[in-house]
DOGUSE-690281 format. One record per residue (C-alpha): residue number from 1; x, y, z negated. Coordinates in steps of 0.25 Angstrom, whole numbers, plus 5000, padded with zeros to 4 digits. Each point is the difference from the previous one (the first is absolute). Example, Ala and Ser with C-alpha at 12.3 -4.5 7.8 and 13.67 -1.06 7.14 Angstrom:
SITE/1/5049/4982/4969
SITE/2/5006/5014/5002
***
This chain:
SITE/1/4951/5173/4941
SITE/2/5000/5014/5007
SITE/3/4995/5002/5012
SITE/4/5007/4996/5012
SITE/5/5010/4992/4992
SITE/6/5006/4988/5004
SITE/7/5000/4988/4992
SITE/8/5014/4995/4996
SITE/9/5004/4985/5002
SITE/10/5000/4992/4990
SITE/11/5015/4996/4996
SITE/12/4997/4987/4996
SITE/13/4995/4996/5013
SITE/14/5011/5008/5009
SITE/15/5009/4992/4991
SITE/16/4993/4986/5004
SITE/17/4999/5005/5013
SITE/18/5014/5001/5001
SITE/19/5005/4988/4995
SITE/20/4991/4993/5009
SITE/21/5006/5008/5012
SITE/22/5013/4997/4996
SITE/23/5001/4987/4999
SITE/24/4993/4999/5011
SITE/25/5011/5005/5008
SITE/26/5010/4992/4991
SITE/27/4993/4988/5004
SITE/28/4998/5003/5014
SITE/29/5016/5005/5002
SITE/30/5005/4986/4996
SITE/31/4992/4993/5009
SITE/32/5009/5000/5013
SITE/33/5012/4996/4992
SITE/34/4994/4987/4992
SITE/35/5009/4988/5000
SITE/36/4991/4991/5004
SITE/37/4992/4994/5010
SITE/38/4985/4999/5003
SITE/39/4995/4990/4990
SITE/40/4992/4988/5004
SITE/41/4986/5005/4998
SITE/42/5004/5015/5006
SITE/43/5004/4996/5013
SITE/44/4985/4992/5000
SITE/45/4992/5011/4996
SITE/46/5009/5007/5012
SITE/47/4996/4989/5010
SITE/48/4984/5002/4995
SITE/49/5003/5017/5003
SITE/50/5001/4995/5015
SITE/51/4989/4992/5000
SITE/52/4989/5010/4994
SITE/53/4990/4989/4996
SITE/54/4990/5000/4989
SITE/55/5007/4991/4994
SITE/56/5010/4988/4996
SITE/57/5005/4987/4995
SITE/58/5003/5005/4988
SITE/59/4997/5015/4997
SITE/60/4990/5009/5005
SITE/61/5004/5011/5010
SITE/62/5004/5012/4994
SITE/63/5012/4998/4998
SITE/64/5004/4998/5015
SITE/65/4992/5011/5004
SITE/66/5008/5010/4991
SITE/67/5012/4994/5005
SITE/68/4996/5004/5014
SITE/69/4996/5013/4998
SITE/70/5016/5003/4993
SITE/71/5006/4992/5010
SITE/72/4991/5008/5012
SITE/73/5004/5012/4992
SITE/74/5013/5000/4999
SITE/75/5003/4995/5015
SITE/76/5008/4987/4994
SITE/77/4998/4985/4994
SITE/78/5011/5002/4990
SITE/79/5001/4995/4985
SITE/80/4998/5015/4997
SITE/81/4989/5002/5009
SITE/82/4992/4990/4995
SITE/83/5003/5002/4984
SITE/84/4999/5017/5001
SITE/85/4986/5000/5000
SITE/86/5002/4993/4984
SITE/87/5004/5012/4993
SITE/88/4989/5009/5006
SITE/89/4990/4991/4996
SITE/90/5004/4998/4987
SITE/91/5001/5015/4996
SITE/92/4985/5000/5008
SITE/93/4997/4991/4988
SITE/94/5005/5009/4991
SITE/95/4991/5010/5003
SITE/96/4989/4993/5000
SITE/97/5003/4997/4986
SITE/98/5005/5014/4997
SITE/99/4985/5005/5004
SITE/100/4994/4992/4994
SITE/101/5008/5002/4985
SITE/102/4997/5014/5002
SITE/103/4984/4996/5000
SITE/104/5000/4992/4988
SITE/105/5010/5008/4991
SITE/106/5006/5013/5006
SITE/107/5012/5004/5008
SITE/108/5010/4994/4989
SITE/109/4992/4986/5000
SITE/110/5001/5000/5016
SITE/111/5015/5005/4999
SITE/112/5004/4989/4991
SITE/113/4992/4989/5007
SITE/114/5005/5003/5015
SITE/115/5015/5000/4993
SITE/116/4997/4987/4994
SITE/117/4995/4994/5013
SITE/118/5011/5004/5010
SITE/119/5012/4996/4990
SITE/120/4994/4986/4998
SITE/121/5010/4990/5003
SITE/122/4991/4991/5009
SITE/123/4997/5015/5007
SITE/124/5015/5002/5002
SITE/125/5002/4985/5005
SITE/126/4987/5002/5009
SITE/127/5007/5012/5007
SITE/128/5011/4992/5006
SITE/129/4995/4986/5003
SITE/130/4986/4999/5008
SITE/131/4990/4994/4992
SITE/132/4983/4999/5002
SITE/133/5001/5007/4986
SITE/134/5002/5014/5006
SITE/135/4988/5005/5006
SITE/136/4991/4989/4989
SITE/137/5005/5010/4988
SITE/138/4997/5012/5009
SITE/139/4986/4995/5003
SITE/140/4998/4998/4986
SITE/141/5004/5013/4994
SITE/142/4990/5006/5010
SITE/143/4989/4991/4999
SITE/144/5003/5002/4983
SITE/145/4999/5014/5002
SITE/146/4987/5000/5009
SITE/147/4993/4993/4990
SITE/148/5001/5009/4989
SITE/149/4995/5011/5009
SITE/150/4988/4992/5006
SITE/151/4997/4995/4983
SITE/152/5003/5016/4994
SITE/153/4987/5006/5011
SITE/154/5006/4997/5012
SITE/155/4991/4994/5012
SITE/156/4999/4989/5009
SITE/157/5012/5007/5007
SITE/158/5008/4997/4990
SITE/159/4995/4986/4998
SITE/160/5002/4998/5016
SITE/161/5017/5006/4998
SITE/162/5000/4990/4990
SITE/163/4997/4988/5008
SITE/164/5009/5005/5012
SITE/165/5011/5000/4990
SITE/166/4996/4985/4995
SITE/167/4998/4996/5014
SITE/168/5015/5005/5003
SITE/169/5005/4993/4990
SITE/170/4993/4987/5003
SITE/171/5008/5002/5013
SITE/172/5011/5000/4993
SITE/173/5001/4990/4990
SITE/174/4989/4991/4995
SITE/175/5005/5002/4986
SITE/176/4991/5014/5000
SITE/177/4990/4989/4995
SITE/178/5007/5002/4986
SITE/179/4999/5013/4999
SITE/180/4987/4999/5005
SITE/181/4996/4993/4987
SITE/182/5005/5007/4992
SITE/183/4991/5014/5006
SITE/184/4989/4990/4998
SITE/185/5003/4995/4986
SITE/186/5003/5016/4996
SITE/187/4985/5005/5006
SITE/188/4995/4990/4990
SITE/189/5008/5003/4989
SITE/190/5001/5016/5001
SITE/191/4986/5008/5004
SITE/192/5009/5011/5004
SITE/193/5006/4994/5011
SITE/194/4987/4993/5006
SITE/195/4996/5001/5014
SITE/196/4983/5000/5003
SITE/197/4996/4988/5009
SITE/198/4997/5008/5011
SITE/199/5015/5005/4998
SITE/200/5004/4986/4999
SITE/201/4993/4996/5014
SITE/202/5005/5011/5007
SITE/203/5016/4997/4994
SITE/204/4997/4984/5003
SITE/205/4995/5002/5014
SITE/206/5011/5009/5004
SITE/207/5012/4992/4995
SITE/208/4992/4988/5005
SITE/209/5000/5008/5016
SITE/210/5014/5003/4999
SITE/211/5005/4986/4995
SITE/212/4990/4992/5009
SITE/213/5010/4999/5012
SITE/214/5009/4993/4993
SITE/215/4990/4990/4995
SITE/216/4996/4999/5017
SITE/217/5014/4997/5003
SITE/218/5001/4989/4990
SITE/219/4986/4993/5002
SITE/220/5006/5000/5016
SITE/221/5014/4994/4996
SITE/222/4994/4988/4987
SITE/223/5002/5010/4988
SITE/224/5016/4999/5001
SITE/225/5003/5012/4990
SITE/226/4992/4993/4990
SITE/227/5005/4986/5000
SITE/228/5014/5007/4999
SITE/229/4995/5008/4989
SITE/230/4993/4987/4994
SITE/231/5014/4993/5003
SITE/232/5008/5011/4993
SITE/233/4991/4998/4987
SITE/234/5004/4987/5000
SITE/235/4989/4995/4990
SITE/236/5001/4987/4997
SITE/237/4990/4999/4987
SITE/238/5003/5007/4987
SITE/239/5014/4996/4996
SITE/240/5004/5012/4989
SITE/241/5012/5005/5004
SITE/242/5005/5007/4988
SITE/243/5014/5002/5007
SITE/244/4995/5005/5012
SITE/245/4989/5010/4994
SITE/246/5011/5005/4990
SITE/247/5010/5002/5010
SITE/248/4989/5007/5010
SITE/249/4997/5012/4988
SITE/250/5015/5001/4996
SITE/251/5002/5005/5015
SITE/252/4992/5010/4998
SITE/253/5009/5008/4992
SITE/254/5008/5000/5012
SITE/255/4990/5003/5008
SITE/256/4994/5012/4993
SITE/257/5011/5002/4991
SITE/258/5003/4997/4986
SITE/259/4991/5012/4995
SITE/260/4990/5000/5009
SITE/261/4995/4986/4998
SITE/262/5002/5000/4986
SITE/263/4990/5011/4997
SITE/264/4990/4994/5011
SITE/265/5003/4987/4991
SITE/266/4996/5008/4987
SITE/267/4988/5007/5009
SITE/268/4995/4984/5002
SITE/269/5002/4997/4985
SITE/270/4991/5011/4994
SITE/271/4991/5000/5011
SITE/272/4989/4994/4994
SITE/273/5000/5013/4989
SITE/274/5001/5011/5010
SITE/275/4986/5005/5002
SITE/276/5002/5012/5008
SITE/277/5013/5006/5006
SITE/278/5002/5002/5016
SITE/279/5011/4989/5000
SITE/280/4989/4989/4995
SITE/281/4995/4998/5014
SITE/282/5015/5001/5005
SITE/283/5006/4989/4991
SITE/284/4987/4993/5003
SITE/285/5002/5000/5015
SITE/286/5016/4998/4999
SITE/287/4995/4988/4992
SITE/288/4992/4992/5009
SITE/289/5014/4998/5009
SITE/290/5009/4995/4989
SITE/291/4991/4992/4995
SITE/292/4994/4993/5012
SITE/293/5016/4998/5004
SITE/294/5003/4995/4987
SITE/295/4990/4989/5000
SITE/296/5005/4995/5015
SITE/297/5013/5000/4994
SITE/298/4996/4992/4988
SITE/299/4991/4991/5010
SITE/300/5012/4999/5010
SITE/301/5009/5011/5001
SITE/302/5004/5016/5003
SITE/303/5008/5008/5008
SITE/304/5002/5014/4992
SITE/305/4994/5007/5011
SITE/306/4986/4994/5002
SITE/307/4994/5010/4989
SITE/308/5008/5014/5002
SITE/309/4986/5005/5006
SITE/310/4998/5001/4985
SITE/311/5009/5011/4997
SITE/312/4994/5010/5009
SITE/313/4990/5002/4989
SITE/314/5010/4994/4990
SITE/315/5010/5014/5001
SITE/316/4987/5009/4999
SITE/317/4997/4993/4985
SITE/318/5016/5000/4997
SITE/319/5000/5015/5003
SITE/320/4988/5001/4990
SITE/321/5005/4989/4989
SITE/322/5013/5005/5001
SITE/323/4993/5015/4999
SITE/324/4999/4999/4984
SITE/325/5018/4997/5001
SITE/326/5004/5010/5010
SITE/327/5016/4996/4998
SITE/328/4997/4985/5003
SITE/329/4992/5005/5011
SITE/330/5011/5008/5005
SITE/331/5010/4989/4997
SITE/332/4990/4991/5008
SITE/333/5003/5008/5012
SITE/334/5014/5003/5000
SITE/335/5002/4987/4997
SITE/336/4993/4993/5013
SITE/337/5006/5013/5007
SITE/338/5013/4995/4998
SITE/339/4996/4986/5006
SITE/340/4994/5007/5012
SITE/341/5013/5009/5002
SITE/342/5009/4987/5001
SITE/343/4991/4989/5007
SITE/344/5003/5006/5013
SITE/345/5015/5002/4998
SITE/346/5000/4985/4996
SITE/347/4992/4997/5012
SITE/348/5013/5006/5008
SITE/349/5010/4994/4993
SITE/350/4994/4986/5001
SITE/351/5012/4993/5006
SITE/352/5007/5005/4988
SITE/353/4991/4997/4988
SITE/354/5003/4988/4995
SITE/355/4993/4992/4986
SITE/356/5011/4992/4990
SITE/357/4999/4988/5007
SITE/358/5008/5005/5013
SITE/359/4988/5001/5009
SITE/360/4994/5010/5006
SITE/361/4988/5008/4993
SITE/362/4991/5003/5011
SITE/363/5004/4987/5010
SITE/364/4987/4999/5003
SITE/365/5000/5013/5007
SITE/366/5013/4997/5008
SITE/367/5005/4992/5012
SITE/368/4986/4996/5008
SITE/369/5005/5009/5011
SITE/370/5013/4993/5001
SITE/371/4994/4986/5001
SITE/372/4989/5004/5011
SITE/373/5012/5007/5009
SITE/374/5009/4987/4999
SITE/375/4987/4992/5005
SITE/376/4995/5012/5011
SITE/377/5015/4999/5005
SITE/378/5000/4985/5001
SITE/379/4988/4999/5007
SITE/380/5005/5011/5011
SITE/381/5012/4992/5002
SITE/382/4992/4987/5001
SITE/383/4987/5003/5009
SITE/384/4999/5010/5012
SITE/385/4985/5003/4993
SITE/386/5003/4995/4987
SITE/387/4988/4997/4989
SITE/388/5003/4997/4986
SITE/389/4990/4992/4992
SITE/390/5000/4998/4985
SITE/391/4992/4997/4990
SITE/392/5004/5008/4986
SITE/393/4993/5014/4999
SITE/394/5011/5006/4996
SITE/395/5007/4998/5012
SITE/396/4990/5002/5009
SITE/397/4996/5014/4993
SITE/398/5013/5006/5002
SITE/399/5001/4994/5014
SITE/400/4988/5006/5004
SITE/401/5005/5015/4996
SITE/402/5014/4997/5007
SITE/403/4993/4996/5012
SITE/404/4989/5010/5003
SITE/405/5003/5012/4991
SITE/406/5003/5013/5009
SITE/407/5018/4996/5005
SITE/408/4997/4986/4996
SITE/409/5005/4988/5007
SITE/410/4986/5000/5008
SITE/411/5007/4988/5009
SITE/412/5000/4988/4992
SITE/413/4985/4996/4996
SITE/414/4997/4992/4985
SITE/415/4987/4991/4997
SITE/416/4996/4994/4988
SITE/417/5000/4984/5000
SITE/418/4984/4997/5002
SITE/419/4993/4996/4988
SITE/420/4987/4992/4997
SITE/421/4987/5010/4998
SITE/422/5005/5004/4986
SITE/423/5013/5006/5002
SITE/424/5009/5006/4992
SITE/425/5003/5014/5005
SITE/426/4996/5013/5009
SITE/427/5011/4994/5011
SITE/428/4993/4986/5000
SITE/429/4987/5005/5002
SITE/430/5003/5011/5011
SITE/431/5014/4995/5006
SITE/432/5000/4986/5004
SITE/433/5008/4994/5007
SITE/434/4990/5002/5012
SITE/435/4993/4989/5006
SITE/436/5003/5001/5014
SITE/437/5015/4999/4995
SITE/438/4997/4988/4992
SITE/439/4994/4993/5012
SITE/440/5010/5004/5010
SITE/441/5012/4994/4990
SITE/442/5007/5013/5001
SITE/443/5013/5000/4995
SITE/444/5001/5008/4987
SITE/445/5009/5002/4989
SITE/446/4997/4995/4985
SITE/447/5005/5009/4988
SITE/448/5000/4996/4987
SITE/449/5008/4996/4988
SITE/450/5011/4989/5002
SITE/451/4995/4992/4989
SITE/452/4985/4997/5005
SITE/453/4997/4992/5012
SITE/454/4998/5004/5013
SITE/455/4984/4999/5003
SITE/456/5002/4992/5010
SITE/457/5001/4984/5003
SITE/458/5011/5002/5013
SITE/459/5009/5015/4995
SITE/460/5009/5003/5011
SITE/461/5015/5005/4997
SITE/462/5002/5008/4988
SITE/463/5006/5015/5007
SITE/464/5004/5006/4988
SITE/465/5004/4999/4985
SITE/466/5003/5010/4990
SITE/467/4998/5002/4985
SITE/468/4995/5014/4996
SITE/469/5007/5009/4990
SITE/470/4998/5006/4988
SITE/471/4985/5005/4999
SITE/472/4987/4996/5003
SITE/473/5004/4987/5006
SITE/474/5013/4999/4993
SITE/475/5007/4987/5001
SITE/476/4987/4995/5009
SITE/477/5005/4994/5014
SITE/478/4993/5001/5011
SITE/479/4999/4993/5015
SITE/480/4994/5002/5013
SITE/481/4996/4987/5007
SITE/482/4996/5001/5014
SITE/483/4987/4992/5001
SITE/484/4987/4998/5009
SITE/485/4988/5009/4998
SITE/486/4992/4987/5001
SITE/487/5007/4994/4990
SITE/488/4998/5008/4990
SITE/489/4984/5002/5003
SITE/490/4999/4986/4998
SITE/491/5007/4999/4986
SITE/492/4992/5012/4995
SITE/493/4986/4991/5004
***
């Protein structure tokens, strides 16, 4: 190169780069005009955003503590304000991935793996609705790309970024474990990404530092996250579910997309032949997750997500597998591009979008906000200082975000019904119905489903009866009984 010349970008990359940006921004532009409300589990991490704790009942912090800083950002407790950090991230991930495809194969290899990453379906779907996988597959990408520094000559320093990024991820989903065996099962398997034992100490020590809060806050509350996440894997001895394990993987060609998964799958099968090749350690690592999933499913069962960690290092291999079929590979992309382009326009459209059967496609997203306002406005009509209690999570979470968010209904206050020292939920063990109220036999409101008793021997007069519509609840009717405080603490002994 002459002198004083400028080295030229590589187009490959400007190209990725641009992709990335602009769906980004595609994403991001939706997000004020989604049809739908907050769904159960967004409107908790919400809740845990305003208590900015090292923990909670059932995840670990960092989701709330994003939450807050979008919501501190952008001045608001909105849907938007609360989803339009998602995007950011994700396209965050990308990069990571991105850099560290340009390490093990080139600009193109980098290029190819950061456009497989963004246009994966379960990307696209985590860019609208709030899930504890965001920042988890951002802290893997990183904490991927750190490791190979600190094995190809880097330091302690590297080791030391690596285990910040795996202590971040602990913080943010448990499920890093997975691909936390895979990085160990691919150091014993490939000399080329091992790390020395003083690397390994430094890496250990550091994500064990940064994860340790979390670990204080549950020793100081009995260990609620993991008996929720012993709860949620449901083991119950070994009872081979064939169905459950064989729906689990065929989800993931939704998940990843038809192309993707498909050569990750043929990455799997010829894996014990492959001797060298950057991708062994990938599919190696992207492995771990599938496989540790697919055995709870076949145990017990699955949700699609529990192993999307594994595609963090799973579009890296695809860009490589895929290399030697550069059509397919392209077609891989445009393919999940056009998923990505349309998920958002669904999401807007969701009061429109109906299956064959008549119903609504994504009910499950629709009319919670409608149920809480028909209970918030019965309870001011009814009490001076009203206080709804209820016991179903899903009510409760979605109560809670009506009632505290920034323009909320801050008037009317909502408990959970008290529970034994097990409970079942973050409102149960925070938002009991508090004792002194119990005590005193204030008069509160009961809010619950019209098919279930009311938790409490002596129920005053029911106020109000209603059936929800379409959506969520659709069909469910609902009541609000007013009933003494003391009542309900003494059925809830």
């Amino acid at each position: 190169m002459p002198s004083g010349a400028v080295a030229r970008p590589n187009s490959a990359l400007l190209g990725a780069l641009a992709l990335i940006l602009g769906l980004t921004v595609w994403r991001i532009a939706f997000l004020p005009v989604l049809g739908i409300d907050l769904f159960v589990d967004e409107s908790q991490y919400w809740l845990w955003g305003r208590e900015l704790t090292f923990g909670h009942y059932s995840k670990p912090p960092m989701i709330g503590w994003l939450i807050r800083a979008s919501t501190e950002i952008l001045g608001t407790d909105s849907a938007f304000a609360i989803r339009a950090w998602l995007p950011v991230v994700h396209a965050l991930t990308a990069v990571g991935v991105m850099w560290l495809g340009v390490r093990l194969g080139g600009a193109a290899t980098g290029a190819w793996a950061g456009a497989i990453f963004v246009t994966l379906p379960a990307v696209g779907l985590g860019s609208i609705l709030v899930s504890t996988d965001t920042p988890l597959m951002c802290a893997i990408a990183f904490a991927l790309a750190f490791w190979h520094r600190a094995a190809k000559g880097g330091g302690r320093g590297d080791a030391a970024l690596m285990g910040l990024c795996l202590g971040l991820g602990l913080l943010s989903k448990y499920a890093l474990l997975f691909a936390l065996a895979g990085i160990g099962a691919a150091m014993i398997a490939d000399r080329g990404w091992r790390l020395g034992r003083g690397q390994i100490a430094v890496a250990a020590g550091v994500a064990l530092a940064v994860f340790a809060p979390n670990l204080i806050w549950n020793a100081l509350m009995g260990f609620p996250t993991f008996q929720h996440t012993a709860d949620n894997a449901d083991w119950q001895g070994f009872a081979l579910n064939w169905q459950g394990a064989a729906i689990f993987l065929a989800a993931q060609f939704a998940v990843a997309g038809p192309v993707v998964f498909a050569a990750l799958l043929a990455g799997f099968i010829g894996l014990a032949g492959r001797e060298r090749g950057a991708e062994r350690a990938l599919v190696i690592v992207a492995l771990a997750p599938l496989g540790i999933v697919t055995a709870q499913a076949l145990a017990s069962h699955a949700y699609a997500n529990w192993a999307v960690g594994a595609y963090v290092p799973g579009a890296l291999a695809a860009a490589i597998l895929l290399g030697r079929q550069p059509k397919l590979r392209a077609g891989a992309v445009a393919l999940n591009l056009v998923l990505c382009l349309g998920l958002p326009v669904a999401f807007v459209q969701a009061e429109a979008i109906r299956g064959p059967d008549g119903r609504l496609v994504l009910r499950r997203h629709i009319g919670q906000a409608e149920v809480s306002a028909a209970a918030i406005a019965v309870a001011r009509a009814a009490m001076d200082a009203p206080v709804l209690v209820a016991s179903d999570r899903w009510l409760l979470a979605d109560l809670f975000y009506r009632t505290r968010a920034r323009g909320g209904t801050g008037d009317v206050a909502v408990h959970a019904l008290p529970e034994g020292p097990r409970v079942s939920h973050h409102y149960a063990l925070l938002y009991a119905l508090p004792p002194e109220m119990i005590a005193a036999d204030a008069p509160v409101l009961w809010f619950g489903a019209a098919d279930q008793p009311v938790p409490c021997a002596t129920p005053g007069p029911t106020l109000a009866r209603w059936v929800a519509a379409e959506g969520v609840h659709g069909g469910r009717a609902f009541q609000i009984v007013a009933v003494g405080a003391g009542c309900l603490g003494e059925a809830a002994r």
